[in-house]
N, C-alpha and C positions, 0 to 999 in steps of 0.2 A: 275935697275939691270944691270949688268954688260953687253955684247956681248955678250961673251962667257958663262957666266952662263948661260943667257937665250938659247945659243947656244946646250949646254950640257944638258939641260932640257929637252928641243926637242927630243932629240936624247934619253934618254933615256924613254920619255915617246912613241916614235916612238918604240923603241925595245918591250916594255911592251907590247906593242898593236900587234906587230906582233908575239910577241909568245903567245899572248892569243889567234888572231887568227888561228894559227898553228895549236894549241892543240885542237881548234876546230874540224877545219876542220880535225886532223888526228883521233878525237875521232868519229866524222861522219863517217869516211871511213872506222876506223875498227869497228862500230857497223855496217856498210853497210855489211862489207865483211863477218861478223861472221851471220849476219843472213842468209846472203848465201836463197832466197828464190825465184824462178822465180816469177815474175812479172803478173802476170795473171789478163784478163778482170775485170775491175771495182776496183783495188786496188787505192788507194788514195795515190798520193804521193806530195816530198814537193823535192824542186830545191831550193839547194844556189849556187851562184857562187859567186867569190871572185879573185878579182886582188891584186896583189901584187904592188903598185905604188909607182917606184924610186923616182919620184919627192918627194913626198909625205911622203916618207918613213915608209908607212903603208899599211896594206890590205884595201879594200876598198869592199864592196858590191855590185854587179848589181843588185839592186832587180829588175830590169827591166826585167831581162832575167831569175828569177827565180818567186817562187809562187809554189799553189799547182796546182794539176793535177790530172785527173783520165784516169788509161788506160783505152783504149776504148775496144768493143767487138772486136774487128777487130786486140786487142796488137797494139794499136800505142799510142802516146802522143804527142802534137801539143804546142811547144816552140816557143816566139815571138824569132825573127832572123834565130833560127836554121830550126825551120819547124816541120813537121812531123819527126816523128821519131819510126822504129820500134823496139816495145819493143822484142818480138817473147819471147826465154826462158832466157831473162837475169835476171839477178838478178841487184838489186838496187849499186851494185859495179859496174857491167859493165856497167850500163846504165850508170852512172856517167861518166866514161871512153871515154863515145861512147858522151856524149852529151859534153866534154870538145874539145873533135877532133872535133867535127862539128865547136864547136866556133870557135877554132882557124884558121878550113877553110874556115869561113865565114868571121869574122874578120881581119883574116891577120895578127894574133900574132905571138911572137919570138917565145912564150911557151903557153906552153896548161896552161887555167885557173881553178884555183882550184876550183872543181863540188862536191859537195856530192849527194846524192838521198837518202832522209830518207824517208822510210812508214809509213803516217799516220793511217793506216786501209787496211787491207786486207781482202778480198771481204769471206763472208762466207761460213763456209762447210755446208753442208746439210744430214742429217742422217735420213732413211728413212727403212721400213720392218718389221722387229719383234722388235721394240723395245717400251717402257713404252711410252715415249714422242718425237716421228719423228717430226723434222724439223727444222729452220738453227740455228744454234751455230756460236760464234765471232770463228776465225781462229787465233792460235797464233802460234809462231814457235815451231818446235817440234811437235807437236800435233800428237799423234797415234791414231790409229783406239779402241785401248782399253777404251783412253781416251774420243773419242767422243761418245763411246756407253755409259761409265758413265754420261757425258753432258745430253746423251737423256734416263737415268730413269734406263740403264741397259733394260736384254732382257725383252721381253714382256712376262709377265703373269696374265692369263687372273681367275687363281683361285681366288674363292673370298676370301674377304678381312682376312677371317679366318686363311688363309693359310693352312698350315697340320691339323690345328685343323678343321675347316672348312670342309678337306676332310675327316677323317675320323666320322666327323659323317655326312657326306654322307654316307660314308658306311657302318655306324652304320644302318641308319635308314632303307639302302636294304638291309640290314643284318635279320633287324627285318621283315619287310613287309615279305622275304623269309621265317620267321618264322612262321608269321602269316598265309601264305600260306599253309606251311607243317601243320600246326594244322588243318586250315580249311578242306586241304584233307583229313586226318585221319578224322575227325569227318564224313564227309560226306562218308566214307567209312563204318563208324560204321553205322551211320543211314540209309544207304542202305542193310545192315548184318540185324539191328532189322525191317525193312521194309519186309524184304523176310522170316523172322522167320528162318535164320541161326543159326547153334550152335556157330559159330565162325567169324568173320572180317579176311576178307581178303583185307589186304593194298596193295595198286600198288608197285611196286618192288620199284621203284625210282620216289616217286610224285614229289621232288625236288631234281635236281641232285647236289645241290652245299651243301646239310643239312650232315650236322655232322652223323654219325651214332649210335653216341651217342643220339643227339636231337632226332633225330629219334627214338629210342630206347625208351626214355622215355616220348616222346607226343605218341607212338604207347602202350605205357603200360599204359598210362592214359585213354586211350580213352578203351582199352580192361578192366581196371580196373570201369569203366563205365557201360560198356557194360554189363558185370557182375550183376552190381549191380543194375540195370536198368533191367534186365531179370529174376532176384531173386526176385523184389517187383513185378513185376505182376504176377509170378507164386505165389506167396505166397499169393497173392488177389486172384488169381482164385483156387488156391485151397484150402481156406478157405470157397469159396462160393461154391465147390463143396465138401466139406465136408458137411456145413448145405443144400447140396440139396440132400444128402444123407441121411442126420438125418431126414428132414423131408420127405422122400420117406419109411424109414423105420419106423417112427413112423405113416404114413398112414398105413401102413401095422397090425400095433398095433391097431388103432382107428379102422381097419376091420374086425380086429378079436374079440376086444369088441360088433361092430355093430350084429355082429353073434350071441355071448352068451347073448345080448340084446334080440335080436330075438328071440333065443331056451325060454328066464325065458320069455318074453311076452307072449309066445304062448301058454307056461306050465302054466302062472295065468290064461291066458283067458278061457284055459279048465277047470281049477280048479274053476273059476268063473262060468262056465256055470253050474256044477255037485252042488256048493252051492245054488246056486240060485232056482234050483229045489226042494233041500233040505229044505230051506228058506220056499219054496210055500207051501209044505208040512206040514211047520211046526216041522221039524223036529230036522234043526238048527236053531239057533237065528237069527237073521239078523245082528249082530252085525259082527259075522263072514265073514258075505258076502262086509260089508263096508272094510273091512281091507284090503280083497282081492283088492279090487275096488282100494285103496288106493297106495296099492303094485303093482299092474298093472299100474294105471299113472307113480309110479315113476321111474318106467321099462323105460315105455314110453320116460319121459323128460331125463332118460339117454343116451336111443339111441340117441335124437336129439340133446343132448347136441354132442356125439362122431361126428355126423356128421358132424356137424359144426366143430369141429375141422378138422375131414377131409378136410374139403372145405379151410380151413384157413392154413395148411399142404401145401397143392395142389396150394394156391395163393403165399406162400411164394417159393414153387419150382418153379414158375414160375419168382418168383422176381432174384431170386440166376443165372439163366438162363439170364436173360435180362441184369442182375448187368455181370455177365461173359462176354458174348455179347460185351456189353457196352463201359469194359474195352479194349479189342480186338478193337474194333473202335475206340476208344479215342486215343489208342494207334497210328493206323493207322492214326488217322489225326493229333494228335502233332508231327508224323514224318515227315507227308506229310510238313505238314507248314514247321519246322526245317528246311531239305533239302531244300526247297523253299530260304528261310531265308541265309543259310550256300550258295549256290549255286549262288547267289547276292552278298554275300562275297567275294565269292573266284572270281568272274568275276572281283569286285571293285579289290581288292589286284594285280589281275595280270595286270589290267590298271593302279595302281601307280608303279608297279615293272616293267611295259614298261617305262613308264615315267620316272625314279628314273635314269635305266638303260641308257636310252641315255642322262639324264643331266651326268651322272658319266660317260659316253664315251664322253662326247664332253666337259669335264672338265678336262679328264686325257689329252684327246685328242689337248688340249692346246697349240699353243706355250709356251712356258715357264714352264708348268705343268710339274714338277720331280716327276715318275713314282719309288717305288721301282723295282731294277733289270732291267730296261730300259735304255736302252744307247740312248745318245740323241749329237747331234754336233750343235755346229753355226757357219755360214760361212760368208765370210764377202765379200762386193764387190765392187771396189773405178769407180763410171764412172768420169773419166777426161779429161778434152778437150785436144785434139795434134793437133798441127796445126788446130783449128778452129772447128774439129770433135771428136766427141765424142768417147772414147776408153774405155772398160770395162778391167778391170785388179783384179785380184786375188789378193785379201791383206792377211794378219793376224794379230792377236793383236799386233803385235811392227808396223808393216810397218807404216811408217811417212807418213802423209797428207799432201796436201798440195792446197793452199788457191783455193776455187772453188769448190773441191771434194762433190762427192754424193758417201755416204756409206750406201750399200745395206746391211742391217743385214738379215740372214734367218736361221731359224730354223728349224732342220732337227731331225727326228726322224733314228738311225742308225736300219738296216738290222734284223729282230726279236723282233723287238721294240714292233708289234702286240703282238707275241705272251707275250711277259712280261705283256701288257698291258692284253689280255686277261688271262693272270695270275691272276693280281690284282684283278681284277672283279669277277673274279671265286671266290676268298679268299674274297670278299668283302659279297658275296649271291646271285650275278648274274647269271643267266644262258647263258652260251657262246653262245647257239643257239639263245635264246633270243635276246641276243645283238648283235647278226648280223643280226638280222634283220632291 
């Protein structure tokens, strides 16, 4: 090949090479400058230098002087020839900058040597407070505070997995327990009414302050509808037994007045007996006459004793009618006693799950993250990032940019009457407000 061909070959593969380097180095410098991101402890970074050599007619590489690096706590990075080097708040363009001037005043160059500083990794933010999943996420640029709260889960909430459905039949079920309560009182308001032999139940003004008055209405017309019918069958038992303890007080009355005309016809044959019998002796009436008498006088007899016996059998059944009345009246008095007993075990159980019910539903409304109808609720957000070496607390909001290092305090704020909304819900739920604050 010629001189000069080979000469011109050179030359153009020397140009090729230096605008490949070129475009390197100026796509390094403007991916450096557009990320534009301070430099902060623990970032990983990478150093090219590159000379431009006349002899040569091409760029050349020191990897000697470049490699990767990690800032340290302290903001420095430690370069063979140049040294230490403080990073403080540069970003990967000025450090480049700063780390080209040192060469050149270490070295002794005409021109500063082309530096880039690309990041391989910058060091993580960390998300911590109210949120699903606190702790560190990769850092990239750009990165807002809205965005790191979706990283960690969004806010924290701690309703169970049901969500709304889940709450509401929470509140279904102290909805019902409060039901069961208001029933339980009415009942035990009625069986304290048929305990005392009242005409009428008198229910507590407000057993349950949070029940419908409607519900009320119609478990208070159940229980009087009850009450009724439950005071109608024992009177209709007791005065059926004291109708037959009248029938048979007045049919004694009938057997003593038979036992009488008993008496008066016995007493009339036995005289008429004693006037035949003489006659008899005499001779004068047959004796035939006097058997009949005889005859008629027993069956006198076996009628009195038959009426007595009913008497006595009268007299045993008034005594049964008495004992059956009685009876009823105690039986009554102890399947109330028991009831109450019974009903009053109840209503102790029920208000020990509607305590219960009541603080799982306050400390489930009570929730970060729990959305209360009509409660106003805020999240705040809070970036601690190092300045100069010390820790600084700073106010963010969903746009404000992060930046690599950052701790994001989420927190969950219930706003100014939030109680009372929340003691709204609970009231509308079947809770009683006094209850739950206790």
């Amino acid at each position: 090949m010629p001189k000069q061909t080979r000469y011109r070959s050179r030359l153009r593969n020397s140009t090729t090479a230096l605008l490949a380097v070129a475009a390197l180095a100026f796509g390094l410098s403007g991916a450096a400058q557009a990320e534009s991101v301070p430099l902060a402890p623990q970032t990983k970074l990478r150093v090219t230098v590159v000379q431009w050599m006349p002899t040569k007619g091409a760029y050349e590489q020191w990897t000697p002087l470049g490699g990767e690096f990690t800032v340290s706590e302290a903001g420095t990075i430690v370069l063979p020839v140049v040294g230490t080097i403080a990073v403080d708040s540069l970003d990967n363009a000025a450090l480049a900058a700063k780390i080209a001037d040192r060469l050149q005043q270490k070295i002794g160059l005409v021109s500063k040597p082309d530096t880039t500083v690309e990041v391989l990794e910058y060091p993580p933010i960390y998300v911590v407070g109210d949120v699903t999943t606190p702790g560190e996420h990769q850092f990239r640029t750009g990165l807002t505070v809205l965005q790191a709260l979706a990283l960690s889960g969004g806010e924290l909430r701690t309703v169970d997995p049901g969500g709304s459905a889940g709450l509401v039949r929470l509140i279904g079920d102290l909805k019902e327990i409060e039901n069961d309560m208001l029933r339980s009182t009415a009942r035990l308001a009625r069986l304290q009414a048929e305990m005392s032999g009242a005409k009428e139940i008198r229910f507590p003004q407000t057993p349950i302050e949070t029940a419908s008055d409607q519900t009320s209405a119609d478990i208070f017309a159940q229980e009087r509808i009850l009450f009724t019918a439950r005071g109608n069958e024992l009177y209709r038992q007791t005065k059926s037994l004291g109708e037959l303890r009248d029938l048979l007080t007045a049919e004694i009355g009938v057997l003593q007045e038979k036992i009488k005309t008993a008496d008066d016809s016995i007493k009339s044959a036995e005289s008429e007996l004693a006037s035949v019998s003489q006659l008899v002796e005499k001779g004068i009436v047959v004796a035939s006459r006097k058997t009949d008498l005889e005859r008629l006088l027993a069956s006198y007899r076996t009628d009195r004793l038959d009426q007595v016996t009913a008497v006595m059998r009268a007299r045993q059944g008034i005594t049964e009618a008495t004992r059956n009345i009685d009876g009823l009246r105690d039986k009554q008095q102890t399947d109330i006693a028991a009831e109450l007993q019974t009903e009053q075990a109840k209503l102790e159980e029920l208000t020990l799950k509607r305590n219960i019910s009541q603080r799982l539903l306050l400390d489930t409304l009570a929730a970060p993250g729990a959305k209360v109808p009509g409660q106003q609720s805020t999240t705040s957000f809070a970036i601690t990032r190092l300045d100069n070496g010390a820790p600084k607390q700073i106010e963010a909001q969903e746009t404000t940019v992060l930046q690599p290092g950052d701790v994001v305090k989420v927190t969950y704020k219930q706003a100014p009457g939030s109680d009372r909304a929340l003691s709204q819900v609970i009231s509308g739920s079947g809770a009683v407000a006094a209850g739950a604050s206790q």
